[in-house]
mmJSON file of the N, C-alpha and C atoms, coordinates in Angstrom:
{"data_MODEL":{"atom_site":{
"group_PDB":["ATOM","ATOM","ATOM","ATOM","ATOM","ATOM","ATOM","ATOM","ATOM","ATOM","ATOM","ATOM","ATOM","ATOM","ATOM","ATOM","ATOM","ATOM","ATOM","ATOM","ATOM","ATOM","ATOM","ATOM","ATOM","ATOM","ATOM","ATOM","ATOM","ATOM","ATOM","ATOM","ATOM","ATOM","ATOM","ATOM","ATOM","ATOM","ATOM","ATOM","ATOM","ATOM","ATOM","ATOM","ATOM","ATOM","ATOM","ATOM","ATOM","ATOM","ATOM","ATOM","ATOM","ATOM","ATOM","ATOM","ATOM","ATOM","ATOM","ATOM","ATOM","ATOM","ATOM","ATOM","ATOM","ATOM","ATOM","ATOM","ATOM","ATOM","ATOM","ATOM","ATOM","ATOM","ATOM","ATOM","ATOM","ATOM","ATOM","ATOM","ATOM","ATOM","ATOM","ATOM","ATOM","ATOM","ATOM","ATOM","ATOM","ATOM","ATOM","ATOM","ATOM","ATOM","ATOM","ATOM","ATOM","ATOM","ATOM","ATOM","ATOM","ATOM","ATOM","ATOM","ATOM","ATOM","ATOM","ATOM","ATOM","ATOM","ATOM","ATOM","ATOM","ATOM","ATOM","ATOM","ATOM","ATOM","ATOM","ATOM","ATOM","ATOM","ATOM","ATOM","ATOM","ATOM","ATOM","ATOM","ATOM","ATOM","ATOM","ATOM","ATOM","ATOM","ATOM","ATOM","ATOM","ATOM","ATOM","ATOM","ATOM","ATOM","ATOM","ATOM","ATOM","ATOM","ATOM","ATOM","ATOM","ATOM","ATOM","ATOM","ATOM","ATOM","ATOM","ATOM","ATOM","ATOM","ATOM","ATOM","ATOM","ATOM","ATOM","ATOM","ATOM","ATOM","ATOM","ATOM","ATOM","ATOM","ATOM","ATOM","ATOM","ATOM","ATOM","ATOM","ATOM","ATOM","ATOM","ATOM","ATOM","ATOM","ATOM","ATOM","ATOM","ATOM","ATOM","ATOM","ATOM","ATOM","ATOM","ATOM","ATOM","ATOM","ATOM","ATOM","ATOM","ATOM","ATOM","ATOM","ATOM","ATOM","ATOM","ATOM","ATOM","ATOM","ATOM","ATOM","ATOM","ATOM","ATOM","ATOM","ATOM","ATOM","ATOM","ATOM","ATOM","ATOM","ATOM","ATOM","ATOM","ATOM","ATOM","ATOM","ATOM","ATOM","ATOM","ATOM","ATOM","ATOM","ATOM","ATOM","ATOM","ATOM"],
"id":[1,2,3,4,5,6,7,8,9,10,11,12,13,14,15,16,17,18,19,20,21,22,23,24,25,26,27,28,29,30,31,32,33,34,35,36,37,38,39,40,41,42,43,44,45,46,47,48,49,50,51,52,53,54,55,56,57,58,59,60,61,62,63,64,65,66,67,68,69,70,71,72,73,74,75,76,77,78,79,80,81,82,83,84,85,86,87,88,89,90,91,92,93,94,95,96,97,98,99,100,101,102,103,104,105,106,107,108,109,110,111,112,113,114,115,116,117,118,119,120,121,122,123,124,125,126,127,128,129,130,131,132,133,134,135,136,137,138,139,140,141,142,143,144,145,146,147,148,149,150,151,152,153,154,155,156,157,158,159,160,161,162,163,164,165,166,167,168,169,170,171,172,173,174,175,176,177,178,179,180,181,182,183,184,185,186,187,188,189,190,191,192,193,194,195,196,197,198,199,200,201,202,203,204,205,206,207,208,209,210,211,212,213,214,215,216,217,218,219,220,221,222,223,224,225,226,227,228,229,230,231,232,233,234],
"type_symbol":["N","C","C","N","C","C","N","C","C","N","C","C","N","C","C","N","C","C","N","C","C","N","C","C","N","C","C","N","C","C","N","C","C","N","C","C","N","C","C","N","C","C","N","C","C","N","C","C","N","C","C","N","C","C","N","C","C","N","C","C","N","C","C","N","C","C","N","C","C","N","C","C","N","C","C","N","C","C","N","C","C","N","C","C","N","C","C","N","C","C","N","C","C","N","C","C","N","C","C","N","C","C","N","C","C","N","C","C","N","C","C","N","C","C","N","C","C","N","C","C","N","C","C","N","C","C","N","C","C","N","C","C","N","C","C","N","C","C","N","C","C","N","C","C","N","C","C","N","C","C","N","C","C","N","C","C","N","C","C","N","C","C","N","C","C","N","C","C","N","C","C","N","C","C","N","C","C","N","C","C","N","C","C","N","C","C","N","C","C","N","C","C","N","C","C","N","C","C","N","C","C","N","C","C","N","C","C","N","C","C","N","C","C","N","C","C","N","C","C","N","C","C","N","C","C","N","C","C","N","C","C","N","C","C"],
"label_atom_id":["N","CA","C","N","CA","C","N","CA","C","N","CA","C","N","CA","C","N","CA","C","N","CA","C","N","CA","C","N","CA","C","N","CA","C","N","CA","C","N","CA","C","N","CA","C","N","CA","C","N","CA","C","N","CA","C","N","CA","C","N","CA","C","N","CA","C","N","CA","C","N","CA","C","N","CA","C","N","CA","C","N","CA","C","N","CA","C","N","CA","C","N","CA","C","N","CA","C","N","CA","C","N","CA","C","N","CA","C","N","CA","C","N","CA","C","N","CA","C","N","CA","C","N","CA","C","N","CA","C","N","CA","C","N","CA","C","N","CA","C","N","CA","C","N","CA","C","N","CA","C","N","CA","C","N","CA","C","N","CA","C","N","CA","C","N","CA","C","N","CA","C","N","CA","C","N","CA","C","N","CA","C","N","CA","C","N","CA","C","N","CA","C","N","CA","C","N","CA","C","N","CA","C","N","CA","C","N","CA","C","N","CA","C","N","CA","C","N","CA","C","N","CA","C","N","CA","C","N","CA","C","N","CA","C","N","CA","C","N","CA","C","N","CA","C","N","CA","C","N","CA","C","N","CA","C","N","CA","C","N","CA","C","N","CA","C","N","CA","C","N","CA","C"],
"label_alt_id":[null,null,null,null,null,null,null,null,null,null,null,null,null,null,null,null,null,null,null,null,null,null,null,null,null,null,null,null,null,null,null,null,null,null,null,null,null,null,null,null,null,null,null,null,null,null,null,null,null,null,null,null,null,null,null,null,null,null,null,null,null,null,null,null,null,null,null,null,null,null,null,null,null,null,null,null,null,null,null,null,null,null,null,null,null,null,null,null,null,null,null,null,null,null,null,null,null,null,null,null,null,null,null,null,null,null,null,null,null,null,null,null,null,null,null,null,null,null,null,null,null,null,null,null,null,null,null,null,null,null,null,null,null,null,null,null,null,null,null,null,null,null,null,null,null,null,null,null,null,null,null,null,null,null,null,null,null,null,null,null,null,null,null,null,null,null,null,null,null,null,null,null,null,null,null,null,null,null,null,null,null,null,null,null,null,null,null,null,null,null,null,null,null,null,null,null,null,null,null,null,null,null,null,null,null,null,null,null,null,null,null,null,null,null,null,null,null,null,null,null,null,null,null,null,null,null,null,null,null,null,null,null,null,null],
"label_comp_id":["UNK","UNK","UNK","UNK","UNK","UNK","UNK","UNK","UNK","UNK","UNK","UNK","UNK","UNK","UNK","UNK","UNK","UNK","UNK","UNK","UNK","UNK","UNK","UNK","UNK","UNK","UNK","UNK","UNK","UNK","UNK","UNK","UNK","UNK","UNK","UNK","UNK","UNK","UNK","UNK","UNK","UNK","UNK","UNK","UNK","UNK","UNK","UNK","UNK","UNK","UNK","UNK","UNK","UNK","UNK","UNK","UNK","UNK","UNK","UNK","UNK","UNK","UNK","UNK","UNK","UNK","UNK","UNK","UNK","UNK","UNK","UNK","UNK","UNK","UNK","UNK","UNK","UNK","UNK","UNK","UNK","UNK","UNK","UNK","UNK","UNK","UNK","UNK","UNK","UNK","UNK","UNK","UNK","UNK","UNK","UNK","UNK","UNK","UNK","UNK","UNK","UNK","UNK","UNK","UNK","UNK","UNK","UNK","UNK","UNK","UNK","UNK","UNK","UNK","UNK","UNK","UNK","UNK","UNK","UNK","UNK","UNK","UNK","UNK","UNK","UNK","UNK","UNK","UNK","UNK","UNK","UNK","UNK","UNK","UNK","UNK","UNK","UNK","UNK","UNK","UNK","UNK","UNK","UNK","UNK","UNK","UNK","UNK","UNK","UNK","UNK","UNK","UNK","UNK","UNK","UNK","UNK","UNK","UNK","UNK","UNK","UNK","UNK","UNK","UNK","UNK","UNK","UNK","UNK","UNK","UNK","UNK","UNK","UNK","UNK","UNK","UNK","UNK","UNK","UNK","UNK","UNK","UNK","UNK","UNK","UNK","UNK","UNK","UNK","UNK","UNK","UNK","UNK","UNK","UNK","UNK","UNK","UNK","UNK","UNK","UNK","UNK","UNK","UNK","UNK","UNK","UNK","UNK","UNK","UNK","UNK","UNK","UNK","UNK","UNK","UNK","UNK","UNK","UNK","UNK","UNK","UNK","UNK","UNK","UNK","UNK","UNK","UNK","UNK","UNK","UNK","UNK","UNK","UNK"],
"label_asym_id":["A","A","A","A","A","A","A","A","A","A","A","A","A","A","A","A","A","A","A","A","A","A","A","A","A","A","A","A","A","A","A","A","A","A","A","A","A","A","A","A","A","A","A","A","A","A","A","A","A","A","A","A","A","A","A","A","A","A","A","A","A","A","A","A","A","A","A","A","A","A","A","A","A","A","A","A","A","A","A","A","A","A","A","A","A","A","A","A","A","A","A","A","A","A","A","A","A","A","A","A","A","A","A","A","A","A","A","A","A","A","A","A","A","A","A","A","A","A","A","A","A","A","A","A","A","A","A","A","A","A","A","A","A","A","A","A","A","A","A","A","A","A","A","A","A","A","A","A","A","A","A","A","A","A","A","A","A","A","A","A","A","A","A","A","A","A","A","A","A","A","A","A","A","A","A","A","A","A","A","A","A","A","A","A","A","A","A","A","A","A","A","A","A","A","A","A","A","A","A","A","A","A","A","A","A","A","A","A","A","A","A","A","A","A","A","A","A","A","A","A","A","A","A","A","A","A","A","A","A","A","A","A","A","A"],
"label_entity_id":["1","1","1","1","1","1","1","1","1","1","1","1","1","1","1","1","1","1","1","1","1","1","1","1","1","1","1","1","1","1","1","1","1","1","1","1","1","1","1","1","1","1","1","1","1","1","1","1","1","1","1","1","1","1","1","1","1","1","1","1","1","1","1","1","1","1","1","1","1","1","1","1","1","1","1","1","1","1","1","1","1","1","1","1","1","1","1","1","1","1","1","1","1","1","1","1","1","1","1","1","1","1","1","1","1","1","1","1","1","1","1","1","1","1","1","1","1","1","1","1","1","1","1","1","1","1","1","1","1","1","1","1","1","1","1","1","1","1","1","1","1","1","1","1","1","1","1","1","1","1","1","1","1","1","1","1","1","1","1","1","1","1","1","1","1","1","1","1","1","1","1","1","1","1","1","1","1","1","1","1","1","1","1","1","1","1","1","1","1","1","1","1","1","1","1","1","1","1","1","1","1","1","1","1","1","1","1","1","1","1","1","1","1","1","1","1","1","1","1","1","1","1","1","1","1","1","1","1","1","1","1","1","1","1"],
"label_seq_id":[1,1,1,2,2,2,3,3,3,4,4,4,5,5,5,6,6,6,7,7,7,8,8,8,9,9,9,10,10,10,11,11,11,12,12,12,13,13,13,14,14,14,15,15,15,16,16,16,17,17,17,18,18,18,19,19,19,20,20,20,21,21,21,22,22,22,23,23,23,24,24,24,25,25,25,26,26,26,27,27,27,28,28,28,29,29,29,30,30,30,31,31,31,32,32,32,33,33,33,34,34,34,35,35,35,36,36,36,37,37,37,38,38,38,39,39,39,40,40,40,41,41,41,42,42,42,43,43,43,44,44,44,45,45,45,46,46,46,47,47,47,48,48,48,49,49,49,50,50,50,51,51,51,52,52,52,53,53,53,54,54,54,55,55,55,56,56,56,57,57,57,58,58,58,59,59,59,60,60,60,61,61,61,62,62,62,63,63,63,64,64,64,65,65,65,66,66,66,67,67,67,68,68,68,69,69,69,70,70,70,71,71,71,72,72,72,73,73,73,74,74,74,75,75,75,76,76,76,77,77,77,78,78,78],
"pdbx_PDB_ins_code":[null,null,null,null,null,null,null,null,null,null,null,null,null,null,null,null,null,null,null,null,null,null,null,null,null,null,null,null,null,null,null,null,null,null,null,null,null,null,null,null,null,null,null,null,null,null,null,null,null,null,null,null,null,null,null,null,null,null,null,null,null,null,null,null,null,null,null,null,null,null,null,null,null,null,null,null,null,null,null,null,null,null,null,null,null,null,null,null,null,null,null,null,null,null,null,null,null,null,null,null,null,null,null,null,null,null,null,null,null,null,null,null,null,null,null,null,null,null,null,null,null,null,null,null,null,null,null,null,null,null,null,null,null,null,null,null,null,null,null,null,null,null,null,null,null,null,null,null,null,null,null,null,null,null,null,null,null,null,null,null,null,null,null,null,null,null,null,null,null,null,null,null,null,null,null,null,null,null,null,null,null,null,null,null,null,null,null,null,null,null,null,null,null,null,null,null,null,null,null,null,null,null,null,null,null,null,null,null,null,null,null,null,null,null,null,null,null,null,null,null,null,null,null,null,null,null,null,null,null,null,null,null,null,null],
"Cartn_x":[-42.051,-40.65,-39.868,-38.689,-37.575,-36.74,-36.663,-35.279,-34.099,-33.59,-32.241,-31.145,-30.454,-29.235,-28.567,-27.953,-26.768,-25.536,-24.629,-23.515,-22.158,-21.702,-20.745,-19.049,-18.733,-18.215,-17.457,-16.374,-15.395,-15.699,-15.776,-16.092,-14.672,-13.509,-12.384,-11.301,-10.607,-9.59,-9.185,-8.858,-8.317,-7.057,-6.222,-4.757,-4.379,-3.513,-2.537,-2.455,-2.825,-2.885,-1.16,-0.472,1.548,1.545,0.573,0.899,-0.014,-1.409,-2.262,-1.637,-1.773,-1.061,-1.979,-1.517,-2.385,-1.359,-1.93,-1.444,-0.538,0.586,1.143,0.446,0.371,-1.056,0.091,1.222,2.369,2.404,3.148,3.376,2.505,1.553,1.046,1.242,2.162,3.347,2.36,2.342,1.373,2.954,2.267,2.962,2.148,3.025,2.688,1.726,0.63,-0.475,0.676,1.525,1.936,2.738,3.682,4.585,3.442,2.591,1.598,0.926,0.665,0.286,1.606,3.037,3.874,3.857,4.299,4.637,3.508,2.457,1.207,0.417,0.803,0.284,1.297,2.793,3.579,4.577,5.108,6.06,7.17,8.132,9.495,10.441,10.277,10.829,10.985,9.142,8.337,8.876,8.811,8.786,10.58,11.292,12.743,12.667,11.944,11.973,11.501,10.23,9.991,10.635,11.584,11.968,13.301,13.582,15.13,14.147,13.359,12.48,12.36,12.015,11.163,12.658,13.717,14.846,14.683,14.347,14.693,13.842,12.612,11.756,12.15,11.73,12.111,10.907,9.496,8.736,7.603,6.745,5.606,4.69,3.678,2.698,2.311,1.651,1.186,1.544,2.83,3.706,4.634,4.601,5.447,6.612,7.434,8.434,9.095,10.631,11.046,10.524,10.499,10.443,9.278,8.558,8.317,8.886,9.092,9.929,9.401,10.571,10.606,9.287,9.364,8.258,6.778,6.591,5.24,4.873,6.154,5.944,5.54,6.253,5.744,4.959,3.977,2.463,2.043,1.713,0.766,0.829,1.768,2.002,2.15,3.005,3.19,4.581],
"Cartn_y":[-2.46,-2.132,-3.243,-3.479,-4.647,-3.773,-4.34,-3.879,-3.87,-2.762,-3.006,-3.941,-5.207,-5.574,-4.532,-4.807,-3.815,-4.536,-3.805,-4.394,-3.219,-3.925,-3.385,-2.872,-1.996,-1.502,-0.166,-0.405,0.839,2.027,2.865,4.563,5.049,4.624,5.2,4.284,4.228,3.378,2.369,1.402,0.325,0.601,0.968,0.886,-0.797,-0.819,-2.025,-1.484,-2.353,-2.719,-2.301,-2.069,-1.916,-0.496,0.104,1.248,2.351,1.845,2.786,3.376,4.634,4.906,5.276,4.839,4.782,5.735,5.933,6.662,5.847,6.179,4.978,5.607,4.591,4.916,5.355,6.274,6.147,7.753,8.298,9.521,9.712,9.406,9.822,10.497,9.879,9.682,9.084,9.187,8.516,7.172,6.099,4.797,4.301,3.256,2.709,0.775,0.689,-0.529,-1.091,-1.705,-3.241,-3.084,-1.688,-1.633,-1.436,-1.198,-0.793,-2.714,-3.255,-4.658,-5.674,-4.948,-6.137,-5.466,-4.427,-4.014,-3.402,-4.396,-4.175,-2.8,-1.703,-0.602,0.926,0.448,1.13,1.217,2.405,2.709,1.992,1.859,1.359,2.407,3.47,4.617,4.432,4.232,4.258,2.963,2.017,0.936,-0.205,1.373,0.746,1.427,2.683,3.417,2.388,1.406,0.727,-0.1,-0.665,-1.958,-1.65,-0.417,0.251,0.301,1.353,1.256,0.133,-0.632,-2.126,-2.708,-2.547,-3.462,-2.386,-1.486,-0.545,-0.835,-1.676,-1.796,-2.363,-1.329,-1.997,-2.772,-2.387,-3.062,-3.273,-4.486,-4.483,-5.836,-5.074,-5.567,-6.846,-6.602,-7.686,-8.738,-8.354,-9.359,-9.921,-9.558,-10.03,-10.14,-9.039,-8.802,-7.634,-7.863,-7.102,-6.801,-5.976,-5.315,-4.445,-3.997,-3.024,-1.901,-0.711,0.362,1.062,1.425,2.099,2.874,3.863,5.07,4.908,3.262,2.731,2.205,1.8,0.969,2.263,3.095,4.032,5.039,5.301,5.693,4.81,3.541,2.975,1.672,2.198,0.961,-0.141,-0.553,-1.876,-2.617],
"Cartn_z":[-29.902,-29.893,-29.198,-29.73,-29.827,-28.666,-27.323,-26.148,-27.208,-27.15,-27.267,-26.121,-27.224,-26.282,-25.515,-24.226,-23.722,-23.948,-24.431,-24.934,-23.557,-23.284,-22.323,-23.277,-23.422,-24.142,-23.163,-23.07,-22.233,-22.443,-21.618,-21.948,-22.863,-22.302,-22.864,-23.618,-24.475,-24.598,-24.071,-24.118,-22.822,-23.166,-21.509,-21.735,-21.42,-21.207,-20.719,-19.412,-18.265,-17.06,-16.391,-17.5,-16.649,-16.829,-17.784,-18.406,-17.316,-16.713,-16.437,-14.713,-14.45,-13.19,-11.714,-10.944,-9.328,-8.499,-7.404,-6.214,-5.586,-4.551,-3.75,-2.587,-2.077,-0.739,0.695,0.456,1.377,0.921,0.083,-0.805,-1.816,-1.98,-3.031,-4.507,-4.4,-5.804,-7.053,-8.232,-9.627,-9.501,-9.252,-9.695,-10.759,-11.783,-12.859,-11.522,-12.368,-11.637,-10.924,-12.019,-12.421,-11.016,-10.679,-9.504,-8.356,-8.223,-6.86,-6.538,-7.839,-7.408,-6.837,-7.394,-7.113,-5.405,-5.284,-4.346,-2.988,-3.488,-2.391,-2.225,-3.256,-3.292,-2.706,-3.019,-2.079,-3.334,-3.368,-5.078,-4.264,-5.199,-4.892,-3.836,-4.361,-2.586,-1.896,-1.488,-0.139,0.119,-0.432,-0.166,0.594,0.056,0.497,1.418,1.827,3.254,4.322,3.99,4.924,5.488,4.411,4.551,6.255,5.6,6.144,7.814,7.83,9.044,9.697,8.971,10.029,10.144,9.874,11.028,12.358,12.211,13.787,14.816,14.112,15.289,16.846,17.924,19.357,19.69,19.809,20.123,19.613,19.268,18.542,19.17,19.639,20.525,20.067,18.674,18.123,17.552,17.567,16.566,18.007,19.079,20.386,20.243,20.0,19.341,20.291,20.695,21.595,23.41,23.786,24.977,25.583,26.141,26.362,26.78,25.771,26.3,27.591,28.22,29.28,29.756,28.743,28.876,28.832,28.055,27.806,29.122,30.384,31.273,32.381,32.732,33.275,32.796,31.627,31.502,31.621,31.607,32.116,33.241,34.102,35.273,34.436,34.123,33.443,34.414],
"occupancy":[1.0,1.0,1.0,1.0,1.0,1.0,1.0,1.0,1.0,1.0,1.0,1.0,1.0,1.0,1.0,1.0,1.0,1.0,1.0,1.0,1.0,1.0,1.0,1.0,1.0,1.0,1.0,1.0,1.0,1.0,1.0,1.0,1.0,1.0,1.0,1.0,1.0,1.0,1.0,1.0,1.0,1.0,1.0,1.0,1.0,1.0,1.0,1.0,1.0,1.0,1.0,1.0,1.0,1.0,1.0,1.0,1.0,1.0,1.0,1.0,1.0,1.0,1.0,1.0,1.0,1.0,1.0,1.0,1.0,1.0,1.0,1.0,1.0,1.0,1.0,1.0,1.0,1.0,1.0,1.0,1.0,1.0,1.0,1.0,1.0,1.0,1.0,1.0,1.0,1.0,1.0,1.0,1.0,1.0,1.0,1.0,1.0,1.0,1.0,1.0,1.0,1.0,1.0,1.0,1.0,1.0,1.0,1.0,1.0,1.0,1.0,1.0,1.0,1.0,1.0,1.0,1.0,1.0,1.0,1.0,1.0,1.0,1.0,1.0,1.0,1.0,1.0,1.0,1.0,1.0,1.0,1.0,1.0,1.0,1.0,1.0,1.0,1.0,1.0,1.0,1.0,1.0,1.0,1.0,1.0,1.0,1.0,1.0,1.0,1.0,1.0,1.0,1.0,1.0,1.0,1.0,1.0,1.0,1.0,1.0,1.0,1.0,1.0,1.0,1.0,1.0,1.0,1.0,1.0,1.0,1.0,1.0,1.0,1.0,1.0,1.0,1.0,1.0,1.0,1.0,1.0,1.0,1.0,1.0,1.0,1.0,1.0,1.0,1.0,1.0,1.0,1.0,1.0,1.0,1.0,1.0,1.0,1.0,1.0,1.0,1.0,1.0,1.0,1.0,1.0,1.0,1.0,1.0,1.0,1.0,1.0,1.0,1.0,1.0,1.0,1.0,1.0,1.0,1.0,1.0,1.0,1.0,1.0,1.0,1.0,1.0,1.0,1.0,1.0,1.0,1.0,1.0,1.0,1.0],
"B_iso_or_equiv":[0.0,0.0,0.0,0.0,0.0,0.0,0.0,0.0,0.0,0.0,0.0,0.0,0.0,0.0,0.0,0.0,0.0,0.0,0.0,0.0,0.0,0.0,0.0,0.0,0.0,0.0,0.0,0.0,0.0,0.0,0.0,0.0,0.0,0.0,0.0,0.0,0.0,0.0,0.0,0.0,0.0,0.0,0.0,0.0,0.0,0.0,0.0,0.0,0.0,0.0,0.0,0.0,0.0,0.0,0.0,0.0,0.0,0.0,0.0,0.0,0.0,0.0,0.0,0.0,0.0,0.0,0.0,0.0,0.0,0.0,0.0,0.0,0.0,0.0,0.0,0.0,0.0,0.0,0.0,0.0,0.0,0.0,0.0,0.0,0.0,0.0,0.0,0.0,0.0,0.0,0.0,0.0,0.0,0.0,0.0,0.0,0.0,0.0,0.0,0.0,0.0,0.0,0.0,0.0,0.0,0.0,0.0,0.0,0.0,0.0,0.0,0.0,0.0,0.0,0.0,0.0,0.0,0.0,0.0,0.0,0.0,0.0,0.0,0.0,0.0,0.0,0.0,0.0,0.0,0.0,0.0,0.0,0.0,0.0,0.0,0.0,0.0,0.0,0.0,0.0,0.0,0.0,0.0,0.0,0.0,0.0,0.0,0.0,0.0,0.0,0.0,0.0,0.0,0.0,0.0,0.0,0.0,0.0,0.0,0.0,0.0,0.0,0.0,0.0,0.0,0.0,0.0,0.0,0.0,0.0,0.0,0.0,0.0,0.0,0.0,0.0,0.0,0.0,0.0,0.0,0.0,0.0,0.0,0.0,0.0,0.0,0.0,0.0,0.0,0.0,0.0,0.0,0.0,0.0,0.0,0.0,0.0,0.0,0.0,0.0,0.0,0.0,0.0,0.0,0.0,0.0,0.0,0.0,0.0,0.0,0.0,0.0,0.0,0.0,0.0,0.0,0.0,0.0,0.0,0.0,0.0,0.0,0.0,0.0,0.0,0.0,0.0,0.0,0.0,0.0,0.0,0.0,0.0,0.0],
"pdbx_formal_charge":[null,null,null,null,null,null,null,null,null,null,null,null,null,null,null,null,null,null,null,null,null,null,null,null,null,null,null,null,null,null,null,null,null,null,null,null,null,null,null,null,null,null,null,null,null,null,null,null,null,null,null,null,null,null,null,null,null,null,null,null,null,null,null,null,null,null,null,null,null,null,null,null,null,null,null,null,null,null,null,null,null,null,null,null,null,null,null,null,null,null,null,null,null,null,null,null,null,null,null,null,null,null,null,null,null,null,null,null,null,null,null,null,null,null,null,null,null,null,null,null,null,null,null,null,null,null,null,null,null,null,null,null,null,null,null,null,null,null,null,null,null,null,null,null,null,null,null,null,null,null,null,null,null,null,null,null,null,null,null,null,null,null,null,null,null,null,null,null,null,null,null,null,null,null,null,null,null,null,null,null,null,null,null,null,null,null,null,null,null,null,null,null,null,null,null,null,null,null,null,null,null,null,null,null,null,null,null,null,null,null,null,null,null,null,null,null,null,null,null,null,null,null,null,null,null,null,null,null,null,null,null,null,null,null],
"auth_seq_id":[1,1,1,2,2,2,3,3,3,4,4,4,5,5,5,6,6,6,7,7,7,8,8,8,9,9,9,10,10,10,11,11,11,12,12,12,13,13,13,14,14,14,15,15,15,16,16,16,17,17,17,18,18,18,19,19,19,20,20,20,21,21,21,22,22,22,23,23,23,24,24,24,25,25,25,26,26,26,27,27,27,28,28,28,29,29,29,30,30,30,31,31,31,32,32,32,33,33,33,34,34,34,35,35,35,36,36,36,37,37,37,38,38,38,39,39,39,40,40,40,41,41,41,42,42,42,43,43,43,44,44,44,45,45,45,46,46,46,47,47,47,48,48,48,49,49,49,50,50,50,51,51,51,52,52,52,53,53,53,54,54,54,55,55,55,56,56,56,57,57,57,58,58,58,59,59,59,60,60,60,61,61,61,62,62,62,63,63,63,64,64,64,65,65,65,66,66,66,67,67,67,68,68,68,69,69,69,70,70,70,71,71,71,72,72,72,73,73,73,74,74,74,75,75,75,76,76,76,77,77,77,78,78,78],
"auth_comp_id":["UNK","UNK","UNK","UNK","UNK","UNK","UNK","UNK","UNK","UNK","UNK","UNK","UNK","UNK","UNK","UNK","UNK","UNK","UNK","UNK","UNK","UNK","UNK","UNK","UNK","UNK","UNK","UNK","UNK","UNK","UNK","UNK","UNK","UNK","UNK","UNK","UNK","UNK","UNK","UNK","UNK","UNK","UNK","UNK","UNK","UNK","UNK","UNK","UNK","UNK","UNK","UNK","UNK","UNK","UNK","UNK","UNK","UNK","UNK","UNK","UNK","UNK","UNK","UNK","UNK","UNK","UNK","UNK","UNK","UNK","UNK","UNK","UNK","UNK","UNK","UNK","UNK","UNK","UNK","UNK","UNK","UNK","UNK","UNK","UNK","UNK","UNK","UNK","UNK","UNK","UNK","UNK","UNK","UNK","UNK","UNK","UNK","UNK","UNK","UNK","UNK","UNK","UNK","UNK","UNK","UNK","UNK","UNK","UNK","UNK","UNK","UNK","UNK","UNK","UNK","UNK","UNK","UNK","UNK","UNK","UNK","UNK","UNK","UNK","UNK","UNK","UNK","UNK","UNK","UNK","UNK","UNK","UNK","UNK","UNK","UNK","UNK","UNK","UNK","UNK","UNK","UNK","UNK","UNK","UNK","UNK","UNK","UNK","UNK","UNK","UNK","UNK","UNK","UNK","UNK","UNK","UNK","UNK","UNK","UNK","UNK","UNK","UNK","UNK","UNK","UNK","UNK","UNK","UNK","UNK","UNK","UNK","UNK","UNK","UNK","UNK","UNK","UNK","UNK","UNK","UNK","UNK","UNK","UNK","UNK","UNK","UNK","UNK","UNK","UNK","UNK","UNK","UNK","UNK","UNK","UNK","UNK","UNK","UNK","UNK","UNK","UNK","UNK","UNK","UNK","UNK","UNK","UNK","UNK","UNK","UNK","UNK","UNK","UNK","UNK","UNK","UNK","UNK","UNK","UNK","UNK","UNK","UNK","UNK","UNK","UNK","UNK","UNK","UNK","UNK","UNK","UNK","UNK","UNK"],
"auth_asym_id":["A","A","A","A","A","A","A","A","A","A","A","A","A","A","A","A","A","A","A","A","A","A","A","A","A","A","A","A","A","A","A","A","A","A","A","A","A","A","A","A","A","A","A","A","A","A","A","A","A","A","A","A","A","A","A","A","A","A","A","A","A","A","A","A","A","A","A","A","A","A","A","A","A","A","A","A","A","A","A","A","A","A","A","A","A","A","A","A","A","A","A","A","A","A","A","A","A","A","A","A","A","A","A","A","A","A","A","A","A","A","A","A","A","A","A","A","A","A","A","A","A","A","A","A","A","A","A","A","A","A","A","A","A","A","A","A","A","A","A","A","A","A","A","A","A","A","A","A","A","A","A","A","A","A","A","A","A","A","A","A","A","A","A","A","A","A","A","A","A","A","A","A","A","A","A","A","A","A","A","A","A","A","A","A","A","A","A","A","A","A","A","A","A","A","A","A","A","A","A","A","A","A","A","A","A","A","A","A","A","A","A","A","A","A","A","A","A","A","A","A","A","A","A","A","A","A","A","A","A","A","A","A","A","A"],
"auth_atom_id":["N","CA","C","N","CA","C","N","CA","C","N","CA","C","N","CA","C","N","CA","C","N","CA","C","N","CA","C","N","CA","C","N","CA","C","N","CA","C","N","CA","C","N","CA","C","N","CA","C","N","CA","C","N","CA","C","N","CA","C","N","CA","C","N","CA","C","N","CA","C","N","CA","C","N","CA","C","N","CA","C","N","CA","C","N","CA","C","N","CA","C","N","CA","C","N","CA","C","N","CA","C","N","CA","C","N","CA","C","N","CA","C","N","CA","C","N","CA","C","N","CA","C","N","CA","C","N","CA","C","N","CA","C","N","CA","C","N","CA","C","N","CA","C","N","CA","C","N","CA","C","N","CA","C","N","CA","C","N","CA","C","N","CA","C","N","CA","C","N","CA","C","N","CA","C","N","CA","C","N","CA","C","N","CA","C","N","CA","C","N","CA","C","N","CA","C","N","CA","C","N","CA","C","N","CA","C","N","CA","C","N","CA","C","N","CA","C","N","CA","C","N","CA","C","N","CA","C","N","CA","C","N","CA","C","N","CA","C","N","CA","C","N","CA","C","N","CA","C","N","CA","C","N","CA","C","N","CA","C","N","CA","C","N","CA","C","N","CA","C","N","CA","C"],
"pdbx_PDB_model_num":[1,1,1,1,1,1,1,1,1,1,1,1,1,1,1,1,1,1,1,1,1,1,1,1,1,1,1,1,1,1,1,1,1,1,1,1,1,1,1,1,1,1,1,1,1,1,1,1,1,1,1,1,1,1,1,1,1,1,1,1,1,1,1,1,1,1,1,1,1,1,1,1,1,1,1,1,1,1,1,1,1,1,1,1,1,1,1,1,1,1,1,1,1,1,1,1,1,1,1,1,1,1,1,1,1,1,1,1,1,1,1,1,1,1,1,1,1,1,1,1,1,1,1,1,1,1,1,1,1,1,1,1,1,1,1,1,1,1,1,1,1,1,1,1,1,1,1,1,1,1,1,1,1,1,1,1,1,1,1,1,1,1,1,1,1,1,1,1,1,1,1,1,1,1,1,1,1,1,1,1,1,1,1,1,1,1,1,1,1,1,1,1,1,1,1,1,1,1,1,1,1,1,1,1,1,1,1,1,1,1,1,1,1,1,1,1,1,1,1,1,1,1,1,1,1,1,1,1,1,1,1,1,1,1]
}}}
């Protein structure tokens, strides 16, 4: 007996990659790929919510950005 070749062949239809839909990893909303790859995995919503958010930031450790707030300085003796 002759192996059969394996031939790789899709279980289902192939859609178009703009058309097929993902989660936004924020709301868990069905986004279309094409908007989750432009937009790093975050629908357009979520994604203007952040934007609006991140001007408010007061302080961010890692990025050395701003102050240490008050309340962070007195829990931990700072």
């Amino acid at each position: 007996m002759r192996p059969q070749a394996l031939t790789l062949e899709p279980s289902a239809p192939s859609l178009r990659s703009s058309h097929r839909m993902v989660r936004c990893l924020w709301c868990r909303e069905p986004v279309r790929l094409a908007l989750a790859i432009k937009h790093r995995g975050i629908c357009p919503q979520c994604l203007e919510e952040t934007t609006t958010l991140a001007w408010h930031i007061i302080y961010d450790r890692d990025r050395n950005i701003g102050a240490i707030p008050e309340n962070l300085r007195a829990a931990y003796n700072l």
